[in-house]
Each structure stands twice: as C-alpha cells, then as structure tokens.
C-alpha positions in Angstrom: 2.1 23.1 38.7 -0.3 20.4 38.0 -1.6 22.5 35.5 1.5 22.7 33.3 2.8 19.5 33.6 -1.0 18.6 32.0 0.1 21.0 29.4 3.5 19.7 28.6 1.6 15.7 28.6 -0.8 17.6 25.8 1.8 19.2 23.8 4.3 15.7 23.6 0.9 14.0 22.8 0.2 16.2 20.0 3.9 16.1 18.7 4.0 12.1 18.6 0.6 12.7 16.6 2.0 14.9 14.1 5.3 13.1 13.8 3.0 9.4 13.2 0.2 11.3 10.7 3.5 12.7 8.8 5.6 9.6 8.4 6.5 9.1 4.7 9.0 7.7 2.7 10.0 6.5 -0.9 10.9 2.7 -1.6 11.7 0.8 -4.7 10.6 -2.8 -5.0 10.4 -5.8 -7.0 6.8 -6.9 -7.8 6.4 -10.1 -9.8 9.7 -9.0 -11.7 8.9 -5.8 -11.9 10.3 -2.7 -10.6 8.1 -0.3 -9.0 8.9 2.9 -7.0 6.5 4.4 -5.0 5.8 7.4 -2.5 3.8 7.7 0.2 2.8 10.5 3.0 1.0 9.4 5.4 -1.8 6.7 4.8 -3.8 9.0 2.9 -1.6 9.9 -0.2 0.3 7.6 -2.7 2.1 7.7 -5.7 3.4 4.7 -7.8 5.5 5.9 -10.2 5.3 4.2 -14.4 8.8 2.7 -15.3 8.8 4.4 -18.3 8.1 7.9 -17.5 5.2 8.8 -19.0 3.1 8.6 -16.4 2.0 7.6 -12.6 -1.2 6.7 -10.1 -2.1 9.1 -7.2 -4.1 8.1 -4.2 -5.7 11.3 -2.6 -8.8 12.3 -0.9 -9.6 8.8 -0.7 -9.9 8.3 -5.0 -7.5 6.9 -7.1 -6.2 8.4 -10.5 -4.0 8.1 -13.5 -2.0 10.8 -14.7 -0.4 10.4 -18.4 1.8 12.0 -20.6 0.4 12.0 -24.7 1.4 13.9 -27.4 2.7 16.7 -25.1 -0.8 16.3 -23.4 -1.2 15.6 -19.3 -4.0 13.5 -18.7 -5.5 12.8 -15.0 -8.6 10.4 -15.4 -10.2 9.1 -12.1 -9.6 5.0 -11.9 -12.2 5.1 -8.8 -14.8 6.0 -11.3 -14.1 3.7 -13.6 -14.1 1.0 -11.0 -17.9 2.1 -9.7 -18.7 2.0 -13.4 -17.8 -1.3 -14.1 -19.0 -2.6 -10.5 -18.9 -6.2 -10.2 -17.7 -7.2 -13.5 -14.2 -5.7 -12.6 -11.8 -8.3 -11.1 -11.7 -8.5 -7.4 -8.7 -7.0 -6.2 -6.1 -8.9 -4.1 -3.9 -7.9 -1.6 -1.2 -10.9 -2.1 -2.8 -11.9 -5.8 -4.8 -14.2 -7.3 -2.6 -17.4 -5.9 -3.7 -16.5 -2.3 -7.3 -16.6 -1.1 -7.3 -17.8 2.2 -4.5 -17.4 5.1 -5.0 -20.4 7.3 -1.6 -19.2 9.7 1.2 -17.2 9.7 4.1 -18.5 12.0 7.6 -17.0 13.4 10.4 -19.5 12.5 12.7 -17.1 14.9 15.2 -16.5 12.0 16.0 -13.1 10.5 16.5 -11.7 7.3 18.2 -8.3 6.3 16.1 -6.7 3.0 16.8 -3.6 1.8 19.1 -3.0 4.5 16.4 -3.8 7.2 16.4 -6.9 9.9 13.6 -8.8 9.5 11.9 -11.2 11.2 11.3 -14.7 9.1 7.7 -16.5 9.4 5.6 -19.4 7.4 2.7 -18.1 6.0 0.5 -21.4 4.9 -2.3 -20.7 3.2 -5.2 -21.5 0.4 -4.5 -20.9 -3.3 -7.4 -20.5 -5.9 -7.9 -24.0 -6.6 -8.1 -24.7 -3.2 -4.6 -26.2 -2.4 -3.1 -25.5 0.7 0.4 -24.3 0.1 3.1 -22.2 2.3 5.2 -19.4 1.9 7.8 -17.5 3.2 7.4 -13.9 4.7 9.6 -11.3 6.0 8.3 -9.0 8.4 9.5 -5.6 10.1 8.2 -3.4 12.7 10.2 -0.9 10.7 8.5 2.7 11.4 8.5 3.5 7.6 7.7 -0.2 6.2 5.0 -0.1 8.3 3.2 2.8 7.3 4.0 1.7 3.6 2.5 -1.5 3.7 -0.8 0.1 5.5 -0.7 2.5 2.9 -0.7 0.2 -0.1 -3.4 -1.9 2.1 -5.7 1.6 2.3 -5.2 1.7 -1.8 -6.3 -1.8 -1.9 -9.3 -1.2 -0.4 -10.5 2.3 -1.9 -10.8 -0.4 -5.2 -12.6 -2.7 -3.7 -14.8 -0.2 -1.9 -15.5 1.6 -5.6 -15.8 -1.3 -7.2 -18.8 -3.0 -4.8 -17.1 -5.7 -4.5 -16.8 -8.0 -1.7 -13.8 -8.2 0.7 -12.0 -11.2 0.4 -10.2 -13.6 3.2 -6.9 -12.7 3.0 -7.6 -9.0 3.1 -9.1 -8.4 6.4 -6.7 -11.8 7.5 -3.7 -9.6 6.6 -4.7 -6.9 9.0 -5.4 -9.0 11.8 -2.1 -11.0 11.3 0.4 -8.5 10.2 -0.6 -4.8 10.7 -2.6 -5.2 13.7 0.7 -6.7 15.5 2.5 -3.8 14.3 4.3 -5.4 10.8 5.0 -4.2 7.4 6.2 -6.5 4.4 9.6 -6.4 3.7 9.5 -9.4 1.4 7.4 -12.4 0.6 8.3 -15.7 -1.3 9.7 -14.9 -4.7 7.0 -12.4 -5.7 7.6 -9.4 -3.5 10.5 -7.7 -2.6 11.9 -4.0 -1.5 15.2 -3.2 -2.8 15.1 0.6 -1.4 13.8 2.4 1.4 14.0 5.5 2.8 12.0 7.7 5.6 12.8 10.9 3.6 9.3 12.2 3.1 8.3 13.4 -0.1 7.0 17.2 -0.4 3.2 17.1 -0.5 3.3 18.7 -4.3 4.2 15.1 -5.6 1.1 14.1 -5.1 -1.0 17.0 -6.5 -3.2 16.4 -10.0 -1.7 18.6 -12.8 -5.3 18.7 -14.3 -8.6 18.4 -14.0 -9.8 14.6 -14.1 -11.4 13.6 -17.6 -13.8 11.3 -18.7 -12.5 7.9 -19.0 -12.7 7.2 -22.8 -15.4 4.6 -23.8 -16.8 5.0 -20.2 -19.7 7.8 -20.3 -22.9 7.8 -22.3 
C-alpha cells in the first residue's frame, strides 16, 4: 500500500509539473502608448506580435528573432546575433526603461485595483531615475497564474539580450526579481507607461512560435 500511495504522490507531482511548465496565454497591453499583443508558452517561447502585420519577434531555444514580411518574401534574421555583434556598443537593455535605474523600495499601500479584469494589489515603488533623482511610482501587482508566468517570461527575453549582448546587468533587473517575482507577482500595470488591457490563459498552439525560414544574415552585419 505504501507503495502506491508513493506512486499516486509521484504521478500528482508530475501533473502539477506539466500543468506549471505548460502555462500560456495571450495578452494585449499598452506600452508607452503603444499597443502590443504578445504570446507566450511557458517561459521559454515568446511571440510579440508587429501592429501592422508584417511581421513579429520569436523567443525560442533561448535566441531571439525577427520574422518579416517584404515583397511577398518571409524573412527570419537572428536579433541575438546581432546583439553579440555589436557587444557593448548596443544600448543596455532595461526592464522598466531608461527612467528607472535603481529600485530603492517597493511598498503595499493595501488598496486594489482591477486591470484587465484582474484584482490587483496597489504598491509605491520609489526609486532612482537616470539623472539620479529619486522619484516614486505606482504599481499594480497580481499573483495571477498567467500574469505571472508573462511577466517572467518577458523578464527571461530581457535577459537573453543582455546575456548576447555582454553587457552588464543593471540594478533594477536582478531588484525586480527579488521584489516582484520572487514573492510570486506579475505586472498588471505600472504608472502611466505600462498597462494590460487583455488577458487570457488560452494557451497558444506551439506552431505560433515556429520560424517559417531559415535565419539570414543580418544585412550590413557580416564581413
């Protein structure tokens, strides 16, 4: 009997794995007053999807690549090659932008916010701006299943750039894990910058985040 129970503990074990490494969804946000929809599977595979059609970025097998649409032409090129190429001369990349360098605290005020049809939890983020200023914003946080895993997704993209670029990881990158995904958050919003408009936990099939060609050679970028 012992036996079986230890087989029935496995086999829930495994299924609670499987559910966690297949969690996905598709979200629309607002980004700096722009709209961007995105899809993700996992933490491993990502697709932000171009406004006007022609084309999209895919994160897989730990790269990064553009896939466009000229002159009845598809065209993957590989943007964590040209990041290695360029090296340190490419600009640092950011998780909340160039205004945020530094993130001194991040505080629950103990109000809530619905976004996108999600409670939220309100807190004061004070923190250091380029120019050294100490300034505060406002953040709305979820321990929302599929926020979650977006935001750790869109974190993992962050950092294959920064990785393939050789550039050094700044403060408010390894500050955001600490302070937000390693207490279980996701972003729903922050200040008047960030915002999602549209989730949902429908996964996308694994195909939308396949490469309809082989990668090229960035232009202007080999020998």
């Amino acid at each position: 009997m012992r036996y079986v129970n230890s087989l029935l503990l496995l086999l829930v074990l495994l299924m609670s794995f499987n559910a966690l490494a297949a969690t996905g969804g598709k979200v629309t946000m607002m980004d700096e007053g722009e709209r961007v929809q995105l899809e993700f599977l996992g933490k491993e595979l990502l697709r932000i999807n171009d406004n006007s059609g022609q084309g999209y970025m895919v994160m897989r097998d730990e790269k990064l690549y553009t896939v466009m649409q000229e002159a009845g032409q598809t065209m993957v090129f590989d943007l964590s090659a040209m990041a290695a190429m360029v090296g340190g001369n490419m600009e640092e990349p950011s998780v909340w932008g160039d205004e945020v360098r530094e993130i001194l605290d991040i505080s629950n005020t103990g109000n809530q916010e619905t976004v996108a049809g999600i409670v939220g939890e309100v807190f004061t983020m004070r923190y250091v701006d380029s120019r050294g200023r100490t300034q505060n914003s406002t953040l709305v946080l979820t321990k929302n299943e599929t926020v979650f895993a977006m935001t750790q997704t869109m974190l993992a993209m962050t950092k294959l750039l920064i990785q393939a670029s050789n550039t050094n990881v700044d403060k408010s990158f390894t500050e955001m894990e600490q302070h937000i995904l390693g207490k279980g958050y996701g972003v729903l919003k922050q200040g008047d910058d960030f915002q999602l408009t549209h989730i949902t936990d429908e996964a996308p099939a694994a195909s939308r985040f396949e490469l309809p060609a082989k990668p090229m050679q960035i232009p202007g970028m080999g020998r």
